[in-house]
C-alpha positions as CSV (number, residue, x, y, z in Angstrom):
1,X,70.1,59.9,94.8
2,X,72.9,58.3,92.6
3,X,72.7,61.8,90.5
4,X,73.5,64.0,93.8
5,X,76.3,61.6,94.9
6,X,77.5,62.2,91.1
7,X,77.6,65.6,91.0
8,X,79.1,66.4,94.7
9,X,81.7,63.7,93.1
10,X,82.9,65.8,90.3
11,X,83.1,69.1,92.6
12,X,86.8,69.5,92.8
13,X,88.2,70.4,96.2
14,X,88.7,74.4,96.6
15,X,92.4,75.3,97.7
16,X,93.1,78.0,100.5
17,X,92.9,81.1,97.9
18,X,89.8,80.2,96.4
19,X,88.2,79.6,100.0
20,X,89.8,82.8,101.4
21,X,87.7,84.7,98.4
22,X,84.8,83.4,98.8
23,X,84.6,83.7,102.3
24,X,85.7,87.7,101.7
25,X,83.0,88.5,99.6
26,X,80.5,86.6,101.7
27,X,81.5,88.4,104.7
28,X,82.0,91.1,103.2
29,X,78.0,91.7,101.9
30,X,77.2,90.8,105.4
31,X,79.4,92.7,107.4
32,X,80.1,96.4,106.5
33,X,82.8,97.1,109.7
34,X,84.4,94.0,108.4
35,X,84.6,95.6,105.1
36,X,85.7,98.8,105.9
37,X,88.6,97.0,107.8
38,X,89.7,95.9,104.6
39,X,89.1,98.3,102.3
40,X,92.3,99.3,104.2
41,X,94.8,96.0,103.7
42,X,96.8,97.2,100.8
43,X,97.9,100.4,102.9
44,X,101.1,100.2,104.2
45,X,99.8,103.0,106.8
46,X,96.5,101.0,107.5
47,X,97.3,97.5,107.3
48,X,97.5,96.1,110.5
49,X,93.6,96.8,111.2
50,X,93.2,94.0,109.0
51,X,95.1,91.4,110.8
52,X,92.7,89.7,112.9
53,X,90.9,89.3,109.7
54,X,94.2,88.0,107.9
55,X,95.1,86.0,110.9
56,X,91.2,84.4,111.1
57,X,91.6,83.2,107.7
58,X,95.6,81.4,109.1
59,X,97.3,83.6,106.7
60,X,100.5,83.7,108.5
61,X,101.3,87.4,109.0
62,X,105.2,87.2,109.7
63,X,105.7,85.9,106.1
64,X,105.1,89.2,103.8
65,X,105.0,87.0,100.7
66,X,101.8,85.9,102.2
67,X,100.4,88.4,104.0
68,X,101.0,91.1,101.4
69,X,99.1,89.5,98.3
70,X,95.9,88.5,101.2
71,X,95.7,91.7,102.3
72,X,95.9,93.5,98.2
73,X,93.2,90.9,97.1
74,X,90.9,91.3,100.0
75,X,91.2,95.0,99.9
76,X,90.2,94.8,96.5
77,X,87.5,92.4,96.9
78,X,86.3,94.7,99.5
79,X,86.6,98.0,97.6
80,X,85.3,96.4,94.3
81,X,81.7,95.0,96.3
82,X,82.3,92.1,94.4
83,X,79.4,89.6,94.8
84,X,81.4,86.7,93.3
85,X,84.4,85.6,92.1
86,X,85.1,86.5,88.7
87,X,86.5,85.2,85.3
88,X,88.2,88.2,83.7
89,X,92.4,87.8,84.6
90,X,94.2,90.5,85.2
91,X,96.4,91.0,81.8
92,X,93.0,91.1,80.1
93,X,91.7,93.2,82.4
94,X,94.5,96.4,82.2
95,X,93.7,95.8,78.4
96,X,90.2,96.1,78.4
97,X,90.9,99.4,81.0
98,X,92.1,101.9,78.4
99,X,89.9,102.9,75.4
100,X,93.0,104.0,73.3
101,X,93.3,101.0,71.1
102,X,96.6,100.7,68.4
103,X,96.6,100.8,65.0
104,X,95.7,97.2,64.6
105,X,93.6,97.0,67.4
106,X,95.6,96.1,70.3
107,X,96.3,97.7,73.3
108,X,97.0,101.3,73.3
109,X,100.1,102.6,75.0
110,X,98.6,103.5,78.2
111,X,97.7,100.0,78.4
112,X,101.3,98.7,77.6
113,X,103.0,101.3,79.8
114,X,100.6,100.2,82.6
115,X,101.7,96.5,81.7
116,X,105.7,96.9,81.5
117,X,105.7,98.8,85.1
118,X,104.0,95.7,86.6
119,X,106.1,93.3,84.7
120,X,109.5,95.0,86.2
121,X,108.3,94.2,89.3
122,X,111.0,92.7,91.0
123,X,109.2,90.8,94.2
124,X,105.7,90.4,95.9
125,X,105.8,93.5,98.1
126,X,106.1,95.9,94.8
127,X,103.7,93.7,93.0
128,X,100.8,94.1,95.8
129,X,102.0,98.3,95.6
130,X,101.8,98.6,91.9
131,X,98.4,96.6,91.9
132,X,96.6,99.4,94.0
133,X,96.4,101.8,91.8
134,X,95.3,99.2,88.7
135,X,92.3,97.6,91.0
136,X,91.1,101.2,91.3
137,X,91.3,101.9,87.3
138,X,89.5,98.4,86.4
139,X,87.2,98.8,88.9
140,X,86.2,102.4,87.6
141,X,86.1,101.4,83.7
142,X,85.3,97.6,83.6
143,X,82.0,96.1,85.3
144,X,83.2,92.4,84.8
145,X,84.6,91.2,88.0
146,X,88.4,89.9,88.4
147,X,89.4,86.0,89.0
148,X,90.4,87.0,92.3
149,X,91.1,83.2,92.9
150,X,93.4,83.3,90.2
151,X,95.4,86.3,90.6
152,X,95.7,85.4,94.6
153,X,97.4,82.0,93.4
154,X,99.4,84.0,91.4
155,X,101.0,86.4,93.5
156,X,101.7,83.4,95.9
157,X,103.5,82.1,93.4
158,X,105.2,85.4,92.5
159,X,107.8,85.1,95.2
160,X,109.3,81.4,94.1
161,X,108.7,82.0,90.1
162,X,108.0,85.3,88.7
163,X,109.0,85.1,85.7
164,X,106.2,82.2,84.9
165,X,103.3,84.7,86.5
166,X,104.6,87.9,84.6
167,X,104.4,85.3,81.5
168,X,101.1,84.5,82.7
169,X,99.6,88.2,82.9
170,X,101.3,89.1,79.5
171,X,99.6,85.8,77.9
172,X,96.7,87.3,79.3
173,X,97.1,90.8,77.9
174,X,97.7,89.8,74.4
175,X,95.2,87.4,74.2
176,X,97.0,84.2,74.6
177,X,96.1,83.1,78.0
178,X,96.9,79.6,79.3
179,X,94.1,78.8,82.2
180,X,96.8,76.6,83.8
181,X,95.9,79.0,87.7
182,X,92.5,78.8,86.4
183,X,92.8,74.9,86.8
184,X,94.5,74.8,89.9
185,X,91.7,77.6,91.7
186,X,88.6,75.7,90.8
């Protein structure tokens, strides 16, 4: 008994991002219409089919620099068929997408290129548009899921400091990650 009170004691509390992925990719193995509606999020064209699922998770819609990086992560989620949450982060992730390594074994220029355009990024709306196209490629070349958690804290974040997450995600892609969202989604 005094072992199960232990363990549930060290279970650290989830915050709202790490609740709002889980409960995506558990509804979204069960439900297929609820799915499909997001598959469509990170349309600008197609969004708004996913607002009662938004809204059912109190994502506040009015606020773009909340509604924006829900919809992109759930849409990914969705597209991906995730069945959990992942560790891989995302700077790590657009290196490990390209199979044109340097000279000295880094990240090719593809990678790079791919890298600077999201790092000019100037605020969460052009963030959640260049990601699109980048869920699609790491889906398509890397098996290892994304820390969805982690990359949804993130681009919450991205509004109020983006120069710390652009930091963050080219830590990430060099190799020299600091696990400091990783901390904060668990």
């Amino acid at each position: 008994m005094t072992n199960i009170l232990t363990a549930e004691m060290n279970v650290k509390p989830q915050n709202k991002a790490s609740r709002f992925v889980g409960g995506v990719i558990s509804r979204c193995q069960q439900d297929k219409g609820f799915a499909a509606r997001l598959r469509r999020a990170d349309n600008p064209s197609t969004e708004y089919q996913s607002w009662e699922l938004l809204a059912a998770f109190n994502i506040d819609l009015e606020k773009d620099y909340e509604r924006l990086p829900y919809a992109a992560i759930g849409a990914a989620i969705a597209k991906s068929k995730a069945t959990n949450n992942g560790r891989l982060k995302l700077g790590q992730a657009i290196a490990s997408s390209y199979n044109d390594k340097g000279t000295n074994g880094d990240a090719g220029d593809q990678a790079k290129a791919r890298l600077r355009r999201l790092l000019a990024c100037g605020d969460t709306g052009e963030v959640c548009r260049i990601l699109r196209p980048l869920f699609a490629l790491i889906n398509s070349k890397i098996a290892q899921p994304l820390d969805y958690a982690r990359l949804l804290n993130q681009l919450l974040s991205f509004n109020w400091n983006p120069e710390r997450v652009k930091a963050q995600w080219a830590q990430e892609f060099y190799g020299n990650s600091v696990d400091e969202f990783a901390k904060e989604s668990v």
